[in-house]
N, C-alpha and C positions, 0 to 999 in steps of 0.2 A: 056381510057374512058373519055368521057368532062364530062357528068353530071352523077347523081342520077337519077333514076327514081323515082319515089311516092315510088311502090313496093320496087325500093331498099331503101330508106329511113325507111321505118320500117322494114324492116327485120334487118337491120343492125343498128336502132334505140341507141341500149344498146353499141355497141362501139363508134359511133359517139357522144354516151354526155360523153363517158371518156375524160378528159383534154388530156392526155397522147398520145388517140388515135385520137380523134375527126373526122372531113370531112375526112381532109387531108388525115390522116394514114389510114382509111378504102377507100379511092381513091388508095393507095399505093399497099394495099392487093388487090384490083380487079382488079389491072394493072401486080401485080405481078406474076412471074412463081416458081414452086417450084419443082424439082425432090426428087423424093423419091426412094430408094435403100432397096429393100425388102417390101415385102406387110405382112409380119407376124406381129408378135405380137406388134412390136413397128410401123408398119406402119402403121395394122388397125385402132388405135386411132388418128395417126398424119394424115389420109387420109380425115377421118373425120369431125375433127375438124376443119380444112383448108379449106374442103368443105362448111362446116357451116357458116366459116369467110367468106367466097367470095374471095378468091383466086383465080386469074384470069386462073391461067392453074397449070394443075399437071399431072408430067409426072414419072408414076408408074414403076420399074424396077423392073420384080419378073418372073422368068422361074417354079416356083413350081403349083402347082395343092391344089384344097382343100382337107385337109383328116380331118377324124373323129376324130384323137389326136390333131387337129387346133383348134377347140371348146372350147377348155376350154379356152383359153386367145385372143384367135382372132376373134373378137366381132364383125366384120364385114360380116364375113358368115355365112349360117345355113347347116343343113344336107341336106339340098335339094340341096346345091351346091357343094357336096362331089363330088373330079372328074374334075370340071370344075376349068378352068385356074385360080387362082387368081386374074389376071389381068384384066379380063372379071367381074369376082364378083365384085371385085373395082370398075369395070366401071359405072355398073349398079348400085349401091349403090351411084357413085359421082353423076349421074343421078336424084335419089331419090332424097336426098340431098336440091342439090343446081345446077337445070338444068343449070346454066347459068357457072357452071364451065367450061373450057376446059380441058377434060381428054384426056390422049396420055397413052396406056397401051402397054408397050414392054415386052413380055414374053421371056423374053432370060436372061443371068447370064452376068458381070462381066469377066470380062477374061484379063491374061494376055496377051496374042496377039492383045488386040483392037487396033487399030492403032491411028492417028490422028484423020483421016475424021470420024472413030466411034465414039469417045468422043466429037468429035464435034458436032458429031449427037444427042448423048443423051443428053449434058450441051447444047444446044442449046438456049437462052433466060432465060439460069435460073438466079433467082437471090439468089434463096440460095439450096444447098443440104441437104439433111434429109437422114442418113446411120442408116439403122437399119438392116444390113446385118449381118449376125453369123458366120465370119471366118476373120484372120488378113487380109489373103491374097486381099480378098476384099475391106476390111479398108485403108489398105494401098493403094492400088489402086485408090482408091478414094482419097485419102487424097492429093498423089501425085497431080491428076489431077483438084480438087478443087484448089490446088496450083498453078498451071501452068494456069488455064483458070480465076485465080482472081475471086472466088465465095464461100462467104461464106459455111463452115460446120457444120451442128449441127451434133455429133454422138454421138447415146444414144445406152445403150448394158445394158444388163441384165443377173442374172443369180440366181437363188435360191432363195432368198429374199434380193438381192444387187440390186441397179442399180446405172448407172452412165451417165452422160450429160452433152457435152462440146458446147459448138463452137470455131470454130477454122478460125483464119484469116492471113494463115500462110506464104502468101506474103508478108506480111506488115514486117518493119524493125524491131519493137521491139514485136510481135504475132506470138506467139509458132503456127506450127499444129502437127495435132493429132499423126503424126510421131515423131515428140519432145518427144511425151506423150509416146510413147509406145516401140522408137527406130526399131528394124528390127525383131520384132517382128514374129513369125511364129506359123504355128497351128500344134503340135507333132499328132503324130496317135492313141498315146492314150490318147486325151485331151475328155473331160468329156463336154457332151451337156446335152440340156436340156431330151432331152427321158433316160438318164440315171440317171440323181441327181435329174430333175424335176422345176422348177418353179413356182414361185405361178401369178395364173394370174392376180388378180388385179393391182401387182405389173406392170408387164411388161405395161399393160394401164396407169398407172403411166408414166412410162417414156416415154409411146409415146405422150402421151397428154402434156408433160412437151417439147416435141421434138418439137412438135407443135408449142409452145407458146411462144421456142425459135422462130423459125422461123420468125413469128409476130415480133420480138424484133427486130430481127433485119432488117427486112422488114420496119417498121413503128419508131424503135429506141428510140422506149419510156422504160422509166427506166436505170438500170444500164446498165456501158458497157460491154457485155459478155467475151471478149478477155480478152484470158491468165487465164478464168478459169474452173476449172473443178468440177463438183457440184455431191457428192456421197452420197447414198440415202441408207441406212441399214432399212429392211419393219420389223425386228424384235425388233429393240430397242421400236419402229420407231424413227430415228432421220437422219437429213441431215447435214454434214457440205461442205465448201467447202475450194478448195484447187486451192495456185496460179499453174502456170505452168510457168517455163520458157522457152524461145527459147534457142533450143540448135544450138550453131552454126558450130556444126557439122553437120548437119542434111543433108542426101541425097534427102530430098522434099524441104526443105526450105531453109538451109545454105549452107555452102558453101564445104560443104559433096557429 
């Protein structure tokens, strides 16, 4: 983008007079690409929000459909959209929004057989990931290829009244990724989701709006530096603390594993 327009000048008014973000950093965000991995509970607020900022393009990964058990926590659809793709809902909501986004909506899954030219296909132009997917296997996957294509990751996961939210830059020499965090992680068959324990949804809006705002951070770089930590959120005490991480240098994504 060269300029502002009038229009964009006030809409985006209230970050352009933070020090932290000012012209610059809202130039950053409208030139910026962002993929998102899953449109549910943590994606609907981080889709949003993004859209709000003026984030230049956002490219939504979600193969699921709207249902009626989506309602309570994923605040981006209504019952009139019960049935229809996700990624269509998204669309038409980045639309509302903030027309001048560029939306890309892939309604497909994550898979271990993606090849090269796939992942090439979806990390195309990003400059940072947003993982709010519900299974390691896809975690992992991601994290992998966040590593290999040099693009930051934020990943925020939820569950009951916990949540938790990294970024991860785990190419770099002394910047753990999310694989560090979790090792070889896998999802047992009888591991416990949300339709069986349940989650509270403002919570899960929590961490996608926190997903968000990572993104921004590290888009625009104002504030701390997020690398190496990981920031966990208890909605019952309420309290957050956070914790370092280190690089493990065994690591099959990052070290020499």
């Amino acid at each position: 983008m060269a300029e502002f327009t009038d229009h964009q000048i006030e809409r985006y008014a209230r970050h352009m007079v933070l020090h932290e973000i000012g012209g610059a950093g809202q130039m950053q965000l409208c030139d910026a690409q962002v993929v998102i991995i899953g449109a549910g509970g943590i994606g609907c607020p981080a889709i949003q929000y993004l859209a709000a900022a003026g984030i230049g393009g956002l490219t939504v990964i979600d193969d699921d459909t709207v249902s009626l058990s989506n309602l309570q926590r994923q605040i981006l659809y209504s019952e009139e959209q019960i049935g229809m793709a996700k990624v269509a809902a998204a669309e038409a909501a980045v639309a509302r929004i903030n027309p001048d986004v560029a939306f890309r909506g892939l309604a497909r899954r994550i898979a271990p057989d993606d090849d090269d030219a796939a992942w090439s296909d979806l990390l195309t132009g990003a400059d940072v990931i947003i993982d709010g997917s519900d299974n390691f296997q896809t975690r992992l996957l991601v994290s992998d290829q966040s590593v290999r294509h040099k693009i930051p990751l934020v990943s925020a996961a939820i569950g009951k009244f916990q949540g938790q939210i990294g970024s991860f830059f785990g190419w770099e020499t002394d910047s753990p990724c999310y694989r560090c965090f979790v090792g070889d992680a896998h999802d047992p068959d009888n591991c416990d989701d949300c339709a069986t324990v349940g989650v509270l949804g403002p919570m899960v809006g929590l961490m996608g709006t926190l997903a968000a705002m990572e993104a921004v951070r590290v888009i625009t770089g104002f504030g701390d530096d997020p690398r190496g930590k990981l920031h966990l959120f208890d909605g019952l005490s309420p309290a957050m603390r956070t914790m370092r991480l280190p690089k493990d240098p065994a690591c099959k994504g990052c070290g020499a594993g």
